[in-house]
Structure formats: structure tokens, C-alpha cells
C-alpha positions in Angstrom: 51.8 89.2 96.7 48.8 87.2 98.4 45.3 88.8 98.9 46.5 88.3 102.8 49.5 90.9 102.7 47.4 93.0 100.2 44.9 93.3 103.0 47.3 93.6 105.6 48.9 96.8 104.1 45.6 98.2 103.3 44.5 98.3 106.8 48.2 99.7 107.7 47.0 102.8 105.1 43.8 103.2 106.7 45.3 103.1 110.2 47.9 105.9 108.9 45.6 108.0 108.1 43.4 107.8 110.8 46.1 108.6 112.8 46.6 111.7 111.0 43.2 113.2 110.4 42.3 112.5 114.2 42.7 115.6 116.2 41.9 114.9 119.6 45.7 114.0 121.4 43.8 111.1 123.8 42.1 109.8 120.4 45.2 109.5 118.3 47.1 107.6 121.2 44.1 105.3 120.6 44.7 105.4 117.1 48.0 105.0 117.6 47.8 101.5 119.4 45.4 100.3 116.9 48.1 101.3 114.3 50.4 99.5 116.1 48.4 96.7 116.0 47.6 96.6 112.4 52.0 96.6 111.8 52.7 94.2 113.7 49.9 92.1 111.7 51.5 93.3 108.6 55.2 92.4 109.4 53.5 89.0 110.8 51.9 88.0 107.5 55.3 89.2 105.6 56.9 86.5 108.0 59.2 88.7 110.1 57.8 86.9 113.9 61.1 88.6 115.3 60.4 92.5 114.2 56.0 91.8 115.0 56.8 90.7 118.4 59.4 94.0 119.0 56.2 96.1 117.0 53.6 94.7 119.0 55.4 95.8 122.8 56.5 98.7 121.6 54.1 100.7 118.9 50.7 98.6 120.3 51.4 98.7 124.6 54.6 101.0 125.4 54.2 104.1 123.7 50.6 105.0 123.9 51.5 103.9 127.8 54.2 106.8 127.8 52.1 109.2 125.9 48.5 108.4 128.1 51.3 109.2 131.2 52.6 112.1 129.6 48.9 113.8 128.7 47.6 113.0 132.4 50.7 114.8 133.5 50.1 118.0 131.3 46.2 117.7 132.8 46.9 118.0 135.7 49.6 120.2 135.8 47.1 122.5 133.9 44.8 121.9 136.4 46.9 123.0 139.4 47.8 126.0 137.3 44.2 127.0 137.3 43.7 126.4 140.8 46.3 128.9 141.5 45.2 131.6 138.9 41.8 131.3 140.8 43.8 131.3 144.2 45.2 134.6 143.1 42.4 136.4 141.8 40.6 136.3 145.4 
């Protein structure tokens, strides 16, 4: 093993559990992306182009996408919930 892919899955154990110790849902998507990041640089450096490429559009751009869409959702659905509790208290 080089001191490249040594590194490489060091940073992919950091990013793990980053992602796990963060609590904050908007900060681990964050996390998330970064983590994505940091596998697709580890299946680059163990020269698989074809599975990095599929990592980095799908763990690093399209799921923090759907899960940013999903918590703006829950916001403002919670928001509009509250706006009618208030509503109905008057």
C-alpha cells in the first residue's frame, strides 16, 4: 500500500466520523458532501476512474441536493404549521 492510499483512507475515517458525531441535520449534509468527496478520492487513487466518477455525482452533488430539498421542505412546512397554530389561538 502507498503513503497516497494510506492517506486517502485516513481522510475517508475522519470524514466518517465527522459525519457521525455532527448533530446538526444541515451540517451533516455538509459533511456528507465532503465525505463524498474524500471516496471518490479514495476509489481514484485505488484506480477505479469508473466507480469515482459514479461517487463523485452521486455521494458529493446529488444526494446532499435531495436531502438540502427535503430539509427546506420540512422548514417550511413547520413553518406554515406554526402560522396556523398562531392563526387559531386568536
Amino acid at each position: 500500500m502507498s503513503a497516497l492510499q494510506a492517506v486517502a483512507l485516513l481522510v475517508v475515517v475522519v470524514g466518517g466520523t465527522a459525519m457521525v458525531l455532527v448533530p446538526d441535520p444541515l451540517r451533516q449534509t455538509l459533511v456528507l458532501s465532503v465525505y463524498g468527496l474524500a471516496l471518490t478520492l479514495l476509489f481514484f487513487v485505488f484506480q477505479a476512474p469508473d466507480v469515482a466518477l459514479s461517487e463523485l455525482v452521486v455521494g458529493t452533488v446529488g444526494m446532499p441536493v435531495i436531502i438540502l430539498a427535503a430539509l427546506r421542505k420540512i422548514a417550511k412546512h413547520a413553518a406554515m404549521r406554526e402560522q396556523e397554530e398562531q392563526g387559531d389561538g386568536e
